[in-house]
C-alpha positions, 0 to 999 in steps of 0.5 A, spaced: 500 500 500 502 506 497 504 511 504 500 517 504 504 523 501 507 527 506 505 535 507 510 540 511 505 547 512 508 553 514 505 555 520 506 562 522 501 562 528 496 565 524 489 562 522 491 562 515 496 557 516 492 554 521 486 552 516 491 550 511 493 544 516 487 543 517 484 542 510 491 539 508 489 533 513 482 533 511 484 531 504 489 525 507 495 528 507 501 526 513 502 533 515 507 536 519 507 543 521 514 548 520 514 555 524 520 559 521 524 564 527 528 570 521 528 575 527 532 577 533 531 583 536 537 582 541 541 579 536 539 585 531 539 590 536 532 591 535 532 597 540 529 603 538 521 603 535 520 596 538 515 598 544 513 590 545 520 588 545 521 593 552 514 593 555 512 585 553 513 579 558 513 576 550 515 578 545 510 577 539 515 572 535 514 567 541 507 568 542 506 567 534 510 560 536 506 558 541 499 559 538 502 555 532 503 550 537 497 550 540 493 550 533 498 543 532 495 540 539 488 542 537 490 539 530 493 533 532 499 534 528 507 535 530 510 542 529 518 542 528 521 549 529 526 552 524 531 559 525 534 562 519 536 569 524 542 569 520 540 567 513 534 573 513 539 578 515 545 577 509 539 575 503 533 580 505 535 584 511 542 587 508 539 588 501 533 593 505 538 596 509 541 597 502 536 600 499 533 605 503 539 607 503 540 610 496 533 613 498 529 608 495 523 603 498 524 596 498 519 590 499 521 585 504 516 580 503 518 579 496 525 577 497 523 573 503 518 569 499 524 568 494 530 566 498 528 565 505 521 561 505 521 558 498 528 557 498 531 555 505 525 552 509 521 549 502 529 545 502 529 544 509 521 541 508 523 536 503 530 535 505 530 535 512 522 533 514 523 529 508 516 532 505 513 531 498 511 539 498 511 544 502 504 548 503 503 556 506 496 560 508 497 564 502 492 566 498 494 563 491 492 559 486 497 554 482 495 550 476 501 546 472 506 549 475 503 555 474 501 562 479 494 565 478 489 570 483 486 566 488 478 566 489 479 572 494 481 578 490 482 582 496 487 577 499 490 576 492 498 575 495 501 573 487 504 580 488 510 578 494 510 571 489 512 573 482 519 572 484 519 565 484 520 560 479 517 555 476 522 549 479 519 552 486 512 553 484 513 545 483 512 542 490 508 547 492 501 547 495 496 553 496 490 550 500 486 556 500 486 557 493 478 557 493 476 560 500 475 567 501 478 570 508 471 570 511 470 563 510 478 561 513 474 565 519 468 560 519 472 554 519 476 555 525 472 557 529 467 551 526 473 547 529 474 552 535 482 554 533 485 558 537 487 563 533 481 562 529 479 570 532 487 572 532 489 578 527 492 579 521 500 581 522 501 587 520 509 591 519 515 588 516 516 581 514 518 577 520 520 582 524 513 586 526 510 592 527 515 598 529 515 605 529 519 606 522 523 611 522 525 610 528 526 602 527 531 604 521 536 609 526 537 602 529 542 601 523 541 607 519 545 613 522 540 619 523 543 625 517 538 630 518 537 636 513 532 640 509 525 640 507 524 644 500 518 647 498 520 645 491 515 651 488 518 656 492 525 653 492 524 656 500 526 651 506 519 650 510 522 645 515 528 640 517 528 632 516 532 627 521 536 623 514 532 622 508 532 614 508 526 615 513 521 618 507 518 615 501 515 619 495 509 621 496 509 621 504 504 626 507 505 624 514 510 626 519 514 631 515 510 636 521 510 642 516 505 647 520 502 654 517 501 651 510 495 651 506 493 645 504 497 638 505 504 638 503 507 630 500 514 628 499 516 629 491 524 628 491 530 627 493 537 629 493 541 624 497 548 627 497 545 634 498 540 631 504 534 635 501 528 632 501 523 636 497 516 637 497 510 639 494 503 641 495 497 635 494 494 640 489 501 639 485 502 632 487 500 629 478 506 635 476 511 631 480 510 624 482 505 623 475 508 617 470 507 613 464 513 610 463 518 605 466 524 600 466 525 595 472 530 590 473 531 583 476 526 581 472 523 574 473 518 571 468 514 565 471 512 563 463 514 566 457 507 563 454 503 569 454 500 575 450 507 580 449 499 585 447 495 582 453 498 584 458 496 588 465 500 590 471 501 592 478 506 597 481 504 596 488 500 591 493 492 592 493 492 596 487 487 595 482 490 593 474 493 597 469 493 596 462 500 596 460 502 596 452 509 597 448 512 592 453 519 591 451 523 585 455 530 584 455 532 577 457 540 577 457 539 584 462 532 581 465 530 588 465 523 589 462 521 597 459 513 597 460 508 604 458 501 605 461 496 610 462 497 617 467 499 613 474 501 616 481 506 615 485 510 608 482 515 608 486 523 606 484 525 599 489 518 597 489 516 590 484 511 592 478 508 584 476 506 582 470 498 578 469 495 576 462 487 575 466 488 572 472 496 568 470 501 571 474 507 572 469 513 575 473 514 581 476 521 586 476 524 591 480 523 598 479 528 602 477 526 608 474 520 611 472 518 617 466 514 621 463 514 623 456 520 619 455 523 625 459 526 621 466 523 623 473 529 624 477 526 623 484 533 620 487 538 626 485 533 631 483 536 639 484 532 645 483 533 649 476 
């Protein structure tokens, strides 16, 4: 008789992964349970903005283990425990620290997804825990080996996975596929799971909530200089290191006497000017219609070049995209679309055809009228 094929489930603690167990079960699988521990707040120096770590008995990662714990007990299944502390730090945490650096706005959860938990614990699931696949609480579909948009389009979460390949894809399993959130909701509470009413993390990737800017002082030094009204060319304020704010930002820059909300427009790194401008003139500034990305990374090759939609931040709805060009010796992709907002160089733009996740890259600089927006080293005229 042929031995059940065996399931190792991401379980974060949170009620997502906790269903995906259970469903997994359901349907006869052998399922064992993987928490992953990426962050140390001692061994890091997670001091300034981490107000659970100073004022809590627990931290909230060692509460989130504990909740997987008990959702394994109520479960009946093992729960094994994994680090990779310092495998977060050089593939995900070196490269955020790099980027915010040079002024851009990186996303962690991609490259977690790509090297960390889709790499290191999916090879320690089949390789160590002798698993068949590796199963998470994503909200993803996979048919052959493909990525597409699950039946919860407000939880649709292709966009941190469009930097996997197909190799990874391959021994992948997505449970929740076809459930929305407020029916995961319903099965827990069905089955009485303990995190059946827990909320949805929040923060950065394995690391949580924290005060952001002060966070970034952490391992960033504070560069303080000027706040620019980019219109007058007047300085309205003083910042404390222009790493600590991303284009667009209204909150925090605690400009007073002005006569409507001011966002930032621009950068001069070198110069530690932040430059910013009136909400009024926000589509002068910070409007594009064109793009280059880098890093690209295309999940399949068999699309429609004339069919293509993207989108340039998590939770955004669809943008056409036309006169795609894709370089694949320099795995850039240079894509046009109508008028946009705020795209952001260091965030991912990813790629549909209908409901098929193509891939995605990162951006690297944005245009208008194929005149290119210097946000990073812009200077007054």
């Amino acid at each position: 008789m042929k031995s059940k094929k065996r399931v190792i489930v991401g379980m974060s603690g949170g009620v997502d992964s906790a269903v995906s167990a259970y469903l997994l079960k359901e349907q006869g699988y052998e399922v064992i349970g993987l928490f992953m521990r990426n962050w140390d707040s001692i061994a890091n120096n997670d001091i300034l903005g981490n107000k659970e770590t100073a004022n809590s008995a627990i931290c909230p990662q060692e509460q989130d283990y504990l909740d997987a714990l008990n959702a394994a007990k109520i479960l009946d299944i093992k729960l094994e425990r994994i680090d990779f502390i310092d495998e977060y730090w050089k593939y995900v945490f070196e490269n955020f620290l790099e980027e915010y650096s040079k002024g851009r706005t990186p996303n962690p959860d991609i490259l977690c997804n790509k090297f960390i938990k889709f790499d290191k614990m999916l090879n320690y699931a089949l390789n160590n825990l002798k698993g068949d696949y590796l199963a998470t609480g994503h909200y993803a579909k996979l048919e052959n080996n493909l990525l597409y948009k699950p039946k919860d389009l407000e939880k649709d979460q292709t966009y941190f996975l469009a930097q996997l390949s197909k190799k990874q894809l391959e021994k992948i399993i997505f449970p929740l596929a076809g459930y929305l959130k407020s029916e995961v909701r319903e099965i827990a509470k069905k089955i009485k799971l303990n995190v059946a009413n827990k909320k949805d993390s929040t923060g950065i990737c394995f690391i949580g909530e924290r005060k952001f800017d002060e966070f970034l002082q952490n391992y960033i030094p504070s560069n303080p200089g000027n706040i620019i009204d980019v219109k007058t060319k007047k300085i309205v304020g003083k910042h404390f290191g222009t790493m600590y704010y991303t284009f667009g930002q209204r909150k925090g820059l605690k400009l007073g006497g002005m006569s409507e909300p001011y966002f930032v427009a621009a950068k001069n790194i070198d110069k530690k000017e932040i430059f910013v401008a009136p909400l009024s003139q926000q589509d002068k500034y910070l409007a594009s219609n064109k793009l280059k990305a880098t890093n690209l990374n295309l999940i399949t090759s068999d699309f429609d070049i004339n069919n293509l939609h993207a989108k340039f931040r998590y939770r955004q709805n669809d943008i056409k995209i036309f006169n795609v060009v894709i370089d694949k010796e320099k795995n850039e992709i240079i894509v046009e679309y109508h008028h946009e907002l705020a795209v952001t160089p260091g965030q991912q733009i990813v790629l549909y055809e209908d409901d098929l996740c193509i891939g995605g890259a990162i951006i690297d600089q944005v245009y208008m009228n194929d005149q290119k927006i210097e946000l990073l080293n812009y200077k007054l005229d």
